[in-house]
C-alpha positions in Angstrom: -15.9 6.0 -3.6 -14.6 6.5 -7.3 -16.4 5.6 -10.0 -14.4 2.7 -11.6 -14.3 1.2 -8.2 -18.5 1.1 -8.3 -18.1 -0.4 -12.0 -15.7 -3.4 -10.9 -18.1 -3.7 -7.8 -21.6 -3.6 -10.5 -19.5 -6.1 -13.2 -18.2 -8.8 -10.3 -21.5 -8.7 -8.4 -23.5 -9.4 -11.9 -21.1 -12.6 -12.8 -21.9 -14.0 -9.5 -25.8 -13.2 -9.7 -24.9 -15.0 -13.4 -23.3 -18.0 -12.5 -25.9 -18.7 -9.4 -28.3 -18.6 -12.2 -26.6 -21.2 -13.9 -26.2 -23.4 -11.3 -30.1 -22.9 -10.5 -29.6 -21.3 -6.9 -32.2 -18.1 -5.8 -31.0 -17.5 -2.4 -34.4 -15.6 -0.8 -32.6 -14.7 2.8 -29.3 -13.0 3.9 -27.8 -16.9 5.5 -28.6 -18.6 1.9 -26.9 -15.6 0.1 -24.1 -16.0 2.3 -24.0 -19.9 1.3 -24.2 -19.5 -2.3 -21.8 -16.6 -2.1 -19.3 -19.3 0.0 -19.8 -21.7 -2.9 -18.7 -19.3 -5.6 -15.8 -18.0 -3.7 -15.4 -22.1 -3.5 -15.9 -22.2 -7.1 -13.5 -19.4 -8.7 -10.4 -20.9 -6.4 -11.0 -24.4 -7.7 -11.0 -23.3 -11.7 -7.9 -20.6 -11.3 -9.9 -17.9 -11.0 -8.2 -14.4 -10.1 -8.3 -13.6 -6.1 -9.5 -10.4 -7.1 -12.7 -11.3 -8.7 -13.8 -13.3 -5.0 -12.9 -9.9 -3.2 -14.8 -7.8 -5.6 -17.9 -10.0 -5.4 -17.9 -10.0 -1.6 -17.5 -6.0 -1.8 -19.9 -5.4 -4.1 -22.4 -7.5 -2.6 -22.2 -5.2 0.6 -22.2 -1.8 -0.9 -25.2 -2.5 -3.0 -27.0 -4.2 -0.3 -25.5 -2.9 2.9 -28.1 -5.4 5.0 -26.1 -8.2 4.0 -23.2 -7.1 5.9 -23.1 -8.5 9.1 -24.7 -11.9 7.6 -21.6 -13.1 5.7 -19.6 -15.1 7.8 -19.5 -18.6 5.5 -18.2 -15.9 2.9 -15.5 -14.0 4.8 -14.2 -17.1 5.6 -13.6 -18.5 2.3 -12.0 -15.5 1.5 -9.8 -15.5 4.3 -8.8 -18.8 3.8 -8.0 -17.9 0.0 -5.5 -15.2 1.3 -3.8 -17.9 3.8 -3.4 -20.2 0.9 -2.3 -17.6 -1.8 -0.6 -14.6 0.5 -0.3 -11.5 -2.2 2.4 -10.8 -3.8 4.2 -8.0 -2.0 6.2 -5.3 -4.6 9.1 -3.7 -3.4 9.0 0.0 -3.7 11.3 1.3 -6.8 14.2 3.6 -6.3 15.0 6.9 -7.7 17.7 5.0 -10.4 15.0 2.6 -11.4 12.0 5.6 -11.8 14.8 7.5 -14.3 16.2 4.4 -16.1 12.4 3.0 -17.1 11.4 6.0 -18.2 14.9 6.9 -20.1 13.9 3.7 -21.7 10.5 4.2 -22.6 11.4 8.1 -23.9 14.0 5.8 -26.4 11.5 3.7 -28.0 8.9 6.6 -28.5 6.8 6.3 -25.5 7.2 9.7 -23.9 3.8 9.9 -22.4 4.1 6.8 -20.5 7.8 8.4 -19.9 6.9 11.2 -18.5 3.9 9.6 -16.2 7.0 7.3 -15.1 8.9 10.7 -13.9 5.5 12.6 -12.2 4.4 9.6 -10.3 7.3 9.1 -8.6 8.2 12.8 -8.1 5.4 13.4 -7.0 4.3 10.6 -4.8 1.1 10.0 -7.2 -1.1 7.1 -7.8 -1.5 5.4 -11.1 -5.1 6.9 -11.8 -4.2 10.0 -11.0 -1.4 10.4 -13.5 -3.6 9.3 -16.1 -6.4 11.7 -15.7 -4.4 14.7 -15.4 -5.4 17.5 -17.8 -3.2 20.1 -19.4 -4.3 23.4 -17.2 -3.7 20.7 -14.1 0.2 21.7 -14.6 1.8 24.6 -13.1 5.4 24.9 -14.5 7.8 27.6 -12.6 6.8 31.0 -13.3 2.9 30.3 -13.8 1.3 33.3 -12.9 -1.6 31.5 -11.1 0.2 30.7 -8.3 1.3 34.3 -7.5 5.0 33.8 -5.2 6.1 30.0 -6.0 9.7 28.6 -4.8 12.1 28.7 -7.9 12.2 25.9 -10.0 9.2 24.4 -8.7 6.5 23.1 -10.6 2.9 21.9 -9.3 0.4 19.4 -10.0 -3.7 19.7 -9.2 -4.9 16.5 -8.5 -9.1 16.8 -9.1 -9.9 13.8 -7.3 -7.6 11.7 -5.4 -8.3 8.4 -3.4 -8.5 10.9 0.2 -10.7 13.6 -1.6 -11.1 15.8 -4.3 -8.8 19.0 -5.0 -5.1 18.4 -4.3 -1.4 18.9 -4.9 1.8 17.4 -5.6 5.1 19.0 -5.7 7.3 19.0 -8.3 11.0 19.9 -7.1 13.5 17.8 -9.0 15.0 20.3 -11.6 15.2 17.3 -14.5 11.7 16.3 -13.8 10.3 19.8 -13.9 12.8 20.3 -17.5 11.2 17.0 -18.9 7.4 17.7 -18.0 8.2 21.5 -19.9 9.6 19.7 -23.0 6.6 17.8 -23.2 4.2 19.9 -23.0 5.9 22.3 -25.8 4.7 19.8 -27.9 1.3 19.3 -26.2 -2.5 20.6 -26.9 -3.8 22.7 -24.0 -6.6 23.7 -21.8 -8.7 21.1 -20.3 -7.0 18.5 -23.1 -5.7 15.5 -21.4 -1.6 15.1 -20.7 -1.8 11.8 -21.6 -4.7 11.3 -24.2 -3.4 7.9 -25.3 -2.8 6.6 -21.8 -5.2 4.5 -19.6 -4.3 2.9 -16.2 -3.8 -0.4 -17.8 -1.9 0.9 -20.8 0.4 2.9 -18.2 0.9 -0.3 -16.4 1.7 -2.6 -19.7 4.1 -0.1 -20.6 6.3 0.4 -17.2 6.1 -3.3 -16.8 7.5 -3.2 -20.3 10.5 -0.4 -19.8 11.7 -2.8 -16.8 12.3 -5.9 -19.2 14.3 -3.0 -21.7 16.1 -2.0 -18.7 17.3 -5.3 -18.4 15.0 -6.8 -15.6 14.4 -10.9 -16.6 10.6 -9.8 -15.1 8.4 -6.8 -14.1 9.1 -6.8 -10.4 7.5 -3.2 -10.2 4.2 -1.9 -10.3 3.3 1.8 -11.2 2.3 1.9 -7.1 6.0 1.3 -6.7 6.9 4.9 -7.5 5.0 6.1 -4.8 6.2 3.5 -2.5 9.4 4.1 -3.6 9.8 8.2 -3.1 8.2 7.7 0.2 10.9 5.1 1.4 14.2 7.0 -0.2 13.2 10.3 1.5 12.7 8.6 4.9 16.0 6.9 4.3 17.2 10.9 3.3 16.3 12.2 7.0 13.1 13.7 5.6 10.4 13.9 8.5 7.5 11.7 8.2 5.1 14.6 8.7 6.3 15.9 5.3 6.4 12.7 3.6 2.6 12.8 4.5 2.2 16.1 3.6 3.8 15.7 -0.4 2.4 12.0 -0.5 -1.3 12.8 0.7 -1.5 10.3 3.3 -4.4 11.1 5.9 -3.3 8.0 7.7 0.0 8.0 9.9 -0.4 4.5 10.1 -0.6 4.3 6.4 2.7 6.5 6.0 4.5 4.4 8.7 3.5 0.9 7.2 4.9 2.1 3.4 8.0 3.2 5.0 8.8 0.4 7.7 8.0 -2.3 4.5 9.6 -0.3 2.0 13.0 -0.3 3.7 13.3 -3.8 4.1 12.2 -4.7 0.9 14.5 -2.8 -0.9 16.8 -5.1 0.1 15.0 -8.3 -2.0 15.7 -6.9 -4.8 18.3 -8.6 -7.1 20.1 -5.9 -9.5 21.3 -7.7 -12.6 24.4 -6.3 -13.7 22.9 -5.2 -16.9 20.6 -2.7 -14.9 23.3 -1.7 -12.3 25.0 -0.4 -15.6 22.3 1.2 -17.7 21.2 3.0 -14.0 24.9 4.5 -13.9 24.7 5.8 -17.4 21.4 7.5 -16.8 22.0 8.6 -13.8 25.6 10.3 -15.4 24.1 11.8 -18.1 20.6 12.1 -17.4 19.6 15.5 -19.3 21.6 13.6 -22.8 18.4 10.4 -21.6 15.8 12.8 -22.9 17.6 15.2 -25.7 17.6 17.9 -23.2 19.9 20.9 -24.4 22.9 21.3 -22.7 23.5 22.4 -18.9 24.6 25.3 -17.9 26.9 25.5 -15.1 24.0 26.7 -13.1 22.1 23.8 -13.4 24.9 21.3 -13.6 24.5 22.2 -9.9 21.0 21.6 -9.4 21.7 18.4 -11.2 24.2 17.4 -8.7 21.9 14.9 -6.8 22.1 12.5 -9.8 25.7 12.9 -10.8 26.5 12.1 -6.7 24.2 9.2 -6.9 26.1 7.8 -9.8 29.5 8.1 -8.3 28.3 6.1 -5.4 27.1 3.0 -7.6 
């Protein structure tokens, strides 16, 4: 289990020891834990409290006393019945238009490191966290010698420690992408020097949900988790095979894979395009190299830009 994960579990588990202190309770047995435990779960609905912070409490409690975990019935219920009443919010997974007009939009206003996460974690099906940690030397652009035979115009990520183990790899293949990621790191440090030293998961997410308003969305309706989401359901929808979606998403689950594309497909069509977005995604999606300052095509990769110059004719 990561380590953030633990510190949520250690912070959430301390504010309900806390606030059974306060309320004079010192539950001595697994069933009176569980009943004091129901009546904070009871307590953070009733005063607005986030859903999250019940969950985390409940989790906690079990991984740091694992004996507890077959005597929390009164608890599991509450927390059950707190998902029935508030369902969560499901996010529709965000297209390959969207990806490339938040991040043109962030690379505008100065932001290129949340810009350029933007473009890696949907390229290459990657989380929000491991984005952020990425490290210079994590990056293989085409031609890196440590790789030995590559394909062309590939580039690589290492991903140190994912959420389904340590020590693995995204793909890189869309020409632009791989063009952006080598324009910023031209003007990056190197070594084991973060990619994005200003960047934290929550500073990622303030700023994507902040490119969607300047892309002319009334509200976020994405979350960073969307990217991923979101390449996972367009290649499906491309006729790519769901054994290599796995395979470039790191899914260990086929159920997992199956349940982001089956969801992803139909909720794609929720979404409400204002026209202010249909048209800012055609001009990106035109010119996309002119979105970043990127020198002139060449006729050679005018072609490998072809995928976005098609899109746009079929807006």
């Amino acid at each position: 289990m990561k380590g953030t994960t633990i510190e949520r579990y250690r912070l959430h588990v301390r504010k309900f020891a806390q606030w059974g202190l306060s309320v004079e309770e010192d539950p001595t047995d697994p069933v009176e834990m569980d009943e004091v435990l129901c009546d904070y779960i009871h307590y953070l609905h009733e005063y607005g409290q986030p859903k999250s912070h019940a969950s985390l409490a409940f989790c906690g409690l079990i991984y740091f006393m694992p004996k507890y975990r077959s005597h929390l019935h009164l608890s599991f219920r509450a927390l059950r019945g707190w998902n029935k009443l508030r369902p969560p919010t499901v996010r529709p997974p965000a297209t390959r238009g969207v990806a490339l007009g938040t991040a043109a939009e962030l690379w505008h206003r100065g932001h290129r490191e949340a810009s350029v996460m933007v473009l890696l974690a949907f390229e290459g099906f990657m989380r929000n966290a491991e984005v952020v940690a990425l490290r210079f030397n994590d990056i293989a652009l085409p031609g890196d010698m440590r790789l030995g035979v590559a394909p062309e115009g590939t580039a690589g990520v290492r991903i140190r420690r994912a959420k389904t183990g340590g020590e693995q790899w995204a793909t890189i293949q869309d020409p632009l992408v791989v063009e952006v990621l080598r324009h910023f790191m031209s003007t990056s440090a190197t070594g084991e020097s973060r990619l994005f030293p200003s960047m934290t998961s929550d500073r990622f997410r303030t700023a994507f949900y902040r490119a969607q308003k300047w892309l002319g969305f009334a509200n976020a309706i994405y979350t960073p988790h969307s990217l991923r989401h979101g390449h996972a359901s367009e290649a499906f929808l491309a006729g790519v095979s769901l054994e290599t979606i796995m395979a470039r998403g790191r899914w260990a689950s086929v159920n997992t894979a199956r349940y982001y594309i089956q969801t992803g497909r139909a909720l794609l069509l929720t979404v409400s395009l204002p026209a202010e977005v249909q048209l800012r995604m055609r001009l990106y999606q035109k010119w996309p190299r002119h979105c970043f300052r990127l020198p002139p095509a060449t006729s050679w990769d005018a072609d490998r830009l072809g995928g976005y110059v098609s899109v746009s004719r079929a807006c």
